[in-house]
C-alpha positions in Angstrom: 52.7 41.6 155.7 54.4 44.5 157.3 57.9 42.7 156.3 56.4 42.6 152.6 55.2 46.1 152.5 58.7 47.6 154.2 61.1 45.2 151.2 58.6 46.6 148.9 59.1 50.2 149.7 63.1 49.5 149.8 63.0 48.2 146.2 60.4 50.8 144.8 62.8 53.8 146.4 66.5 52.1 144.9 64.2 51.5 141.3 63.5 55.5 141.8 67.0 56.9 142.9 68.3 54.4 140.3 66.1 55.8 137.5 67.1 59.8 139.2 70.6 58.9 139.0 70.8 57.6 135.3 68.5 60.3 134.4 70.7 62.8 135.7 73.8 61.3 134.2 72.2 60.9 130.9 71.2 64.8 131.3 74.6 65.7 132.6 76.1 63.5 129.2 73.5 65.3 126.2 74.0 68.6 128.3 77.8 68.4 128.2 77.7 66.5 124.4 75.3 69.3 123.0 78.1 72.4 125.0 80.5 70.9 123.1 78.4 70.4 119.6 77.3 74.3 120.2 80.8 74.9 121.2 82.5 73.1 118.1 79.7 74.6 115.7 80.5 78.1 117.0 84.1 77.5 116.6 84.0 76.2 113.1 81.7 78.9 112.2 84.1 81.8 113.4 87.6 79.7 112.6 88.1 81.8 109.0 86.7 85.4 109.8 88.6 85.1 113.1 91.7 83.6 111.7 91.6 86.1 108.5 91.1 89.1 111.1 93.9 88.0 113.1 96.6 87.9 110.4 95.8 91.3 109.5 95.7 92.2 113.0 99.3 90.7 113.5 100.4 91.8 110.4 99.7 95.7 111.1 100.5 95.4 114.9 104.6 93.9 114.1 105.1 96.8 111.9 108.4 98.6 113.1 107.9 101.9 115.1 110.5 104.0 114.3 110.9 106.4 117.1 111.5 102.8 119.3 114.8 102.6 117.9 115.7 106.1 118.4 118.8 106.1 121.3 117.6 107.4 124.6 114.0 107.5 123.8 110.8 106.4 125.7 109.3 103.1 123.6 105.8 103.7 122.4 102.9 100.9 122.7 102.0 98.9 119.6 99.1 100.0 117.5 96.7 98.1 115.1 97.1 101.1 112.6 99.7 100.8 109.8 100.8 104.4 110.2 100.3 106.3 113.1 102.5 109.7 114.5 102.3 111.8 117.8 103.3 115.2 117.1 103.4 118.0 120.2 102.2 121.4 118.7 104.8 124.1 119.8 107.7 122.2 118.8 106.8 119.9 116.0 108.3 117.6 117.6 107.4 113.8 116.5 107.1 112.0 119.6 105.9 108.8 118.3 106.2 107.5 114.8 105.2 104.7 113.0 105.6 105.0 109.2 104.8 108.4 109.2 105.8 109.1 105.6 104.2 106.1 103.8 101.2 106.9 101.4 98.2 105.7 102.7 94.3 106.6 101.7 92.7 109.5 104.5 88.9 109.1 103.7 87.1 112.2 105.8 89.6 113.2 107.5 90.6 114.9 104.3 87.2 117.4 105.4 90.1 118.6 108.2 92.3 120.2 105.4 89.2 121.4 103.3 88.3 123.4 106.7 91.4 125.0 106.9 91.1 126.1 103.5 87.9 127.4 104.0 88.9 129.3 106.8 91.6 131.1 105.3 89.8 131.8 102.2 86.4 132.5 102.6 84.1 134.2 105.4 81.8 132.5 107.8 78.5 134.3 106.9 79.3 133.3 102.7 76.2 131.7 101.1 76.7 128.2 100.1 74.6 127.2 97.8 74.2 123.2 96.6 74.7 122.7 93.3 73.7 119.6 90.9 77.6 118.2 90.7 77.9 118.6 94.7 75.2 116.0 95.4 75.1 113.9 92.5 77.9 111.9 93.1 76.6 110.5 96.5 76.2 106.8 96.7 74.2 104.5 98.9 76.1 104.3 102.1 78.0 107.5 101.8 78.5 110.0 104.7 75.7 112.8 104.5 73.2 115.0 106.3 70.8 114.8 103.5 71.4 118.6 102.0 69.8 118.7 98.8 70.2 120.7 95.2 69.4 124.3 95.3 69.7 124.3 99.2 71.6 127.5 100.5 73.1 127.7 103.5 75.6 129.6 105.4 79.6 128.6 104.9 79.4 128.2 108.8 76.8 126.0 108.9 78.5 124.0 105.9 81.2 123.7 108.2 79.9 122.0 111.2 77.7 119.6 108.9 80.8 118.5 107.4 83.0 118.5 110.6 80.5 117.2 112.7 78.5 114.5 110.5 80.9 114.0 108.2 78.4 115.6 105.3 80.5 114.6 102.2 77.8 117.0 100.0 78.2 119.4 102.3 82.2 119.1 101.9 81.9 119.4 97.7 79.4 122.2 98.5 82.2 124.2 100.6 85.2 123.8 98.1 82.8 125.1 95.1 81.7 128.2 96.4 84.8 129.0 98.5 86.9 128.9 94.9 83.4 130.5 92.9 83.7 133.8 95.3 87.7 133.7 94.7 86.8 133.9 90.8 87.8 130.3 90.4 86.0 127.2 90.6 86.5 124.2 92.7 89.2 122.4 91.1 91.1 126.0 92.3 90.2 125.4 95.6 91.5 121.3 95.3 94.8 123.2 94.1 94.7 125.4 97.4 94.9 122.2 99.3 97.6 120.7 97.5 99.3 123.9 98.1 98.8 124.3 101.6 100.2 121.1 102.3 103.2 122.1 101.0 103.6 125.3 102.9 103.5 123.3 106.3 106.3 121.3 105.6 104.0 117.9 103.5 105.6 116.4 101.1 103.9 112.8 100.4 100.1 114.2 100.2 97.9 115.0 96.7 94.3 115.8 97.4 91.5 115.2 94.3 88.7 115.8 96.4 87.4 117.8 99.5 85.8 114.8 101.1 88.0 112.1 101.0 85.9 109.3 98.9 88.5 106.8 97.7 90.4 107.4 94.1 94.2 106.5 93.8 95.6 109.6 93.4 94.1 111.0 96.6 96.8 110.2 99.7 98.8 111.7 102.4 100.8 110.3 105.4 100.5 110.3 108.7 103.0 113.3 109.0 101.4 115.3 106.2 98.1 115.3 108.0 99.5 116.1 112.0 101.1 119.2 110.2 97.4 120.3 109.0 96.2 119.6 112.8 99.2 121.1 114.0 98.3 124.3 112.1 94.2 124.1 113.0 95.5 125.2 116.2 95.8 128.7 115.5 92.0 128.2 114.6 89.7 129.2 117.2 86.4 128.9 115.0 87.5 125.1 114.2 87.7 124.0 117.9 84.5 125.7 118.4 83.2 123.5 115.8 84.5 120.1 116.2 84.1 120.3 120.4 80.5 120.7 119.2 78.2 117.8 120.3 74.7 118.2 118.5 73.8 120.9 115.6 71.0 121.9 114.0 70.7 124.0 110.7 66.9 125.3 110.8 64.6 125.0 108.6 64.3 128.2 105.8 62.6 128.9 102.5 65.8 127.4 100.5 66.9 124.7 103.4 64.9 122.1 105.4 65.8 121.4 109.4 68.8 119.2 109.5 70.0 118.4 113.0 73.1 116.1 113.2 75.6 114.9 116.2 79.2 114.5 116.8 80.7 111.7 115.3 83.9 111.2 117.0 83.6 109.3 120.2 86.6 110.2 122.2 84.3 113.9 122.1 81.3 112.0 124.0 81.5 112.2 127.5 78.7 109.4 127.2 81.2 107.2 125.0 83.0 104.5 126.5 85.7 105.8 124.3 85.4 109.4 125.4 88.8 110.9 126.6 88.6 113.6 129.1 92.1 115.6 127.4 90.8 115.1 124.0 89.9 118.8 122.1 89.2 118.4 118.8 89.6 116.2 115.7 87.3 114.4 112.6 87.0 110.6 112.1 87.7 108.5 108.5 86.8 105.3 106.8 86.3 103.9 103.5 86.7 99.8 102.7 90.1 101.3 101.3 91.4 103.5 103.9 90.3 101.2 107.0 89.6 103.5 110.0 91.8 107.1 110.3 91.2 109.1 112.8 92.5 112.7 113.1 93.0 113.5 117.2 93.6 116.6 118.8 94.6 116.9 123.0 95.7 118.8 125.7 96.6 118.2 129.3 98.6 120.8 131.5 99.9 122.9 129.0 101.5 120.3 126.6 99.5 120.1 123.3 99.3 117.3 121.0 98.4 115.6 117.3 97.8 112.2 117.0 96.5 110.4 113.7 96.3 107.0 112.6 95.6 105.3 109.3 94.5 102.4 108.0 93.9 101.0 111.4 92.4 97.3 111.5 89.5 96.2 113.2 87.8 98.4 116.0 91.3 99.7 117.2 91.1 103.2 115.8 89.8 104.6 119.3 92.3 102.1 122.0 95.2 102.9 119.7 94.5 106.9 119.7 94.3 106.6 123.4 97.3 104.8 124.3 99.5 106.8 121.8 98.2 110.2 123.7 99.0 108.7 126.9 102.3 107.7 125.8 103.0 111.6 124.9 101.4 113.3 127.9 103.2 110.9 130.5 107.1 110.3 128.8 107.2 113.9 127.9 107.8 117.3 129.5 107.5 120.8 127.7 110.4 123.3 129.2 110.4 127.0 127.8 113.8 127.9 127.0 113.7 131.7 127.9 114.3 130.0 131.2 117.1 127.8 130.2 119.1 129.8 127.7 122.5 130.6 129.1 124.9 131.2 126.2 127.6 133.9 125.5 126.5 134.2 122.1 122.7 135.0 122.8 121.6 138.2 124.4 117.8 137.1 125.5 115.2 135.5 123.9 112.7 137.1 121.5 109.2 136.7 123.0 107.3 133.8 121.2 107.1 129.4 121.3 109.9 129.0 122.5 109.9 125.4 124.1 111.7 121.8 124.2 110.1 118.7 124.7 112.2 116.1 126.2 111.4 112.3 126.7 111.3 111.1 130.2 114.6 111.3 131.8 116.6 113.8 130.0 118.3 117.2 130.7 117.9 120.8 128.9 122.0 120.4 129.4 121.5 117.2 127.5 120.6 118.4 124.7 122.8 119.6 121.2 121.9 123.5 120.1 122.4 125.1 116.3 122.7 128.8 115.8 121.2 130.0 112.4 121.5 133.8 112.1 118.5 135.3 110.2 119.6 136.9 106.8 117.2 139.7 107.1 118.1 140.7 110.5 121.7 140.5 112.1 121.0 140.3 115.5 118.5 137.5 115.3 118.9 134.0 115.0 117.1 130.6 115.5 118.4 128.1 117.7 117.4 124.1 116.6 118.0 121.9 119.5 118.6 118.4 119.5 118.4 115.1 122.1 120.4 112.5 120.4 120.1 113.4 116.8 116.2 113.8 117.2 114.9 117.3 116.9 113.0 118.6 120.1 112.3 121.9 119.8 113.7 125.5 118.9 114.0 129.3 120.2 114.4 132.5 118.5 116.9 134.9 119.8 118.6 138.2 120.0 122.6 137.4 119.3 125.3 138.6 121.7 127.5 141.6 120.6 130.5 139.4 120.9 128.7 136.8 118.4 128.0 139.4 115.9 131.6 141.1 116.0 132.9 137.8 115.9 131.3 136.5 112.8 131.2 140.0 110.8 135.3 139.6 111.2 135.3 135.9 110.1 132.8 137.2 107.6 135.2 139.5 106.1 138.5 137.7 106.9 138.1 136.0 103.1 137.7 139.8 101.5 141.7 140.9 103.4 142.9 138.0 102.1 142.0 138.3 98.5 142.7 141.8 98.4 145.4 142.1 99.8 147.4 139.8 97.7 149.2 137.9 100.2 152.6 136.8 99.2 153.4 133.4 100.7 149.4 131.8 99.6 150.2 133.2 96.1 153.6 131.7 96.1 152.7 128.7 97.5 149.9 128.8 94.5 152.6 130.0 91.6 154.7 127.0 93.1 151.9 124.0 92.2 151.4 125.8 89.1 154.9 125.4 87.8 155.2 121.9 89.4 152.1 120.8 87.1 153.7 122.9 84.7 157.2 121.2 84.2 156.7 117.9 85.6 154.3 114.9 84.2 152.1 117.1 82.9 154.4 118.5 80.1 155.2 114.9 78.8 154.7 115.6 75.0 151.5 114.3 73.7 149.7 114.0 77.3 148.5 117.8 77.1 147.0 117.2 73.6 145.5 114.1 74.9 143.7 115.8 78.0 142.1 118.2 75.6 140.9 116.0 73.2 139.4 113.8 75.9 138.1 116.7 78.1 139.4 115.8 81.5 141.8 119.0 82.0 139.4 119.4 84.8 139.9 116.3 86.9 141.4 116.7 90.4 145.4 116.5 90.9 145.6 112.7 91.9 143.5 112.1 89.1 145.4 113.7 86.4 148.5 111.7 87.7 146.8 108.7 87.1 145.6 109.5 83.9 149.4 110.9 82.9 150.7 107.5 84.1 148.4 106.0 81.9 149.1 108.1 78.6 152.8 107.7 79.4 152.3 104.2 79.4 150.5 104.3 76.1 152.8 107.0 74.2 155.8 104.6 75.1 154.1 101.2 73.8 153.0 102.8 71.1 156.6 104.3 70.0 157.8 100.9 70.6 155.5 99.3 68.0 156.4 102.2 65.6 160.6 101.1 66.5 159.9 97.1 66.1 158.1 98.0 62.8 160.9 100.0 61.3 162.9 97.7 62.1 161.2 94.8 60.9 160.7 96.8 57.5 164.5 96.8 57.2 164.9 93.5 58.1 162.6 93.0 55.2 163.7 95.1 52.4 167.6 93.4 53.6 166.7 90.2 52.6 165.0 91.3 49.5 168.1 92.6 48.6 170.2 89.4 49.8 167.9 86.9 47.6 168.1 89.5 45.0 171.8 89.1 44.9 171.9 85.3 45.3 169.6 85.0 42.1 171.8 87.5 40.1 174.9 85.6 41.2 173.7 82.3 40.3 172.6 83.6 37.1 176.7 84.6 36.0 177.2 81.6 37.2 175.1 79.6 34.7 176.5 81.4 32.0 179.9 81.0 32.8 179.4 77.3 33.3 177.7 76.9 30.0 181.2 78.3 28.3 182.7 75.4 28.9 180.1 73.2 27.2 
């Protein structure tokens, strides 16, 4: 019995682990079979976005950098943007560039010019007041802080509402009454931009709007745009602004409580992008533009611009990062007061006066041009150079031996012409009568010149061309000699047939005598 019991057990426990086994490896199979269904599903699903995202990606990231091919400088990382430019600020240096000159689409980071503008032209406690046209053309999904017609607020608090949030009403807003207290209207204050950028040096920019909401005629490049940030540096009021983290505009009898945060992240200490050397700087995007970002830094003394446009994907941030990075470690500033030992300056005239050089060169290394000022004799600018690439300049108080030097070459022309002297004038008189009696006298070439206008052309040139009308005077008295003489020929025989017909003529009648 207990033998029957005990093989019964044995058989019950193998049907079990049996049955747990195949259970298991059946759940081990659909487990494994539905991962790789989930898994295939979730690749087919992504395959086109992904694949479309990466060619653009690609695309924008094999774009030449320029600056990597420049000799002896530091290569810069690879960006996702299609234009992007590091610029230091006491120099204007470009440090990094990356079609810095091609047109590309800004969105808000336009609203970075328009404050500069501002700044210049109008005064921080000026009444802005909304007007119909500067919130009507706001669409669903465009940048604003809710500000509504017949609000009033002050130009300051315009400012940080468009600096801050990105308020695209609050940027028409600004450029109307800014050109209205001027006596103009906003389209003069659209012309002030335009204007402005050409002052600092832009030459591929032209502005429509204050805001940067896409139309094709409103563009600038990456260089265009660090010259603006380059110039917000002499702004004190604009870092105040954009280093500003949360604002509120209170509530009044012509303005309702708005309260609005800082949009760009590498501002945000709480950001993963935040960047701890990062001062200032306003953020872009429009499905045209892509993102463009607008970054100011500093770190030990050395102050930078970077911008990117038309970056792809969420890059705008990692790109600004790394391209910063690249500036602040391959570069060092050096003030030339320091360095400048010349015999032709006398010291250095108190100002930015600074290099930057890429990682491993020399102030000895570098190539110096001295342009004297016209207003003022003793002062000059000197432009230096690393390899062709322009690094940074000085202004300076010439040498007295410079001066006395170049006031003699100066007026070394003056003695000469003045003073008649003998041997250039007779060296002169001499080409003069060479051109005089030789080819050029051939008869008929002189009259040809003239009638062709080339008694201008240089002195191997009018040989040529006296070859050439030698050539042709000579063939074409040829053809006037062959035809005389074939005329003669002619008329001779004329005259020979003539006589023949005569002759035979007597000849008939004497023969017709005889008969």
């Amino acid at each position: 019995m207990r033998r029957d019991c005990k093989r019964l057990m044995s058989t019950a426990l193998v049907f079990v682990l049996c049955m747990t086994l195949g259970m298991t490896a059946f759940a081990a199979e659909t487990t494994q079979s539905g991962d790789k269904k989930t898994e295939n599903a979730e690749k087919k699903e992504l395959t086109e976005e992904e694949k479309r995202m990466q060619e653009e990606l690609d695309k924008a990231y094999k774009i030449p950098t320029e600056s990597n091919a420049w000799e002896g400088w530091v290569k810069g990382p690879g960006t996702y943007g299609e234009a992007a430019i590091v610029m230091e600020v006491s120099t204007g240096a470009i440090l990094y560039a990356k079609s810095i000159d091609s047109k590309q689409y800004p969105a808000s980071i336009t609203k970075i010019l328009t404050a500069l503008v501002a700044l210049e032209n109008g005064e921080l406690s000026d009444e802005v007041t909304f007007s119909h046209d500067s919130v009507a053309f706001l669409q669903p999904g465009d940048s604003s802080v809710g500000l509504k017609e017949g609000n009033v607020i002050s130009l300051e608090q315009a400012l940080y509402a468009m600096l801050l949030a990105s308020a695209n009403e609050a940027a028409y807003a600004v450029g109307e009454n800014v050109g209205r207290k001027a006596g103009y209207d906003y389209n003069w204050f659209i012309e002030q931009m335009n204007a402005r950028v050409q002052q600092l040096g832009g030459v591929n920019s032209h502005f429509v709007n204050t805001n940067g909401l896409h139309d094709a005629q409103h563009y600038t490049c990456a260089r265009d745009m660090a010259l603006v940030g380059r110039e917000l540096f002499n702004d004190l009021k604009f870092f105040e602004i954009v280093q500003t983290l949360e604002y509120k505009i209170p509530q009044s009898k012509v303005v309702e409580e708005h309260v609005f945060q800082q949009k760009h992240k590498m501002l945000r200490p709480e950001d993963s992008n935040y960047y701890k050397y990062a001062i200032g700087g306003k953020t872009g995007f429009t499905s045209d533009a892509l993102s463009t970002l607008v970054t100011m830094a500093e770190k030990d003394g050395v102050q930078l611009v970077c911008v990117v446009l038309r970056t792809h994907g969420k890059n705008v941030y990692p790109d600004t990062t790394k391209l910063l990075e690249y500036g602040f470690k391959n570069f060092s500033k050096i003030d030339v007061t320091q360095q400048v030992q010349s015999e032709n300056v006398k010291e250095a005239v108190p100002g930015d006066n600074y290099v930057i050089l890429p990682k491993g060169a020399a102030f000895t290394d570098l190539d110096v041009e001295i342009t004297p000022e016209e207003d003022l004799k003793d002062r000059a600018t000197l432009t230096y150079t690393y390899r062709g690439n322009y690094v940074g300049s000085a202004n300076v108080k010439l040498s007295e031996s410079y001066i006395k030097a170049h006031t003699e070459a100066a007026k070394e022309p003056e003695i000469k012409e003045n003073s008649g002297n003998k041997r250039e004038n007779k060296k002169e008189k001499k080409e003069e009568i060479k051109e005089k009696n030789g080819i050029f006298k051939i008869p008929g070439i002189s009259y040809l010149w003239k009638k062709l206008g080339i008694s201008e052309k240089s002195k191997r040139d009018k040989y040529v061309l006296a070859a050439a009308s030698a050539l042709l005077i000579v063939l074409v008295t040829a053809f006037i000699v062959l035809l005389v003489r074939y005329r003669r020929l002619t008329r001779q025989l004329e005259e020979d047939e003539k006589a023949e017909e005569e002759k035979k003529a007597e000849d008939r009648v004497r023969f017709e005598g005889y008969f």
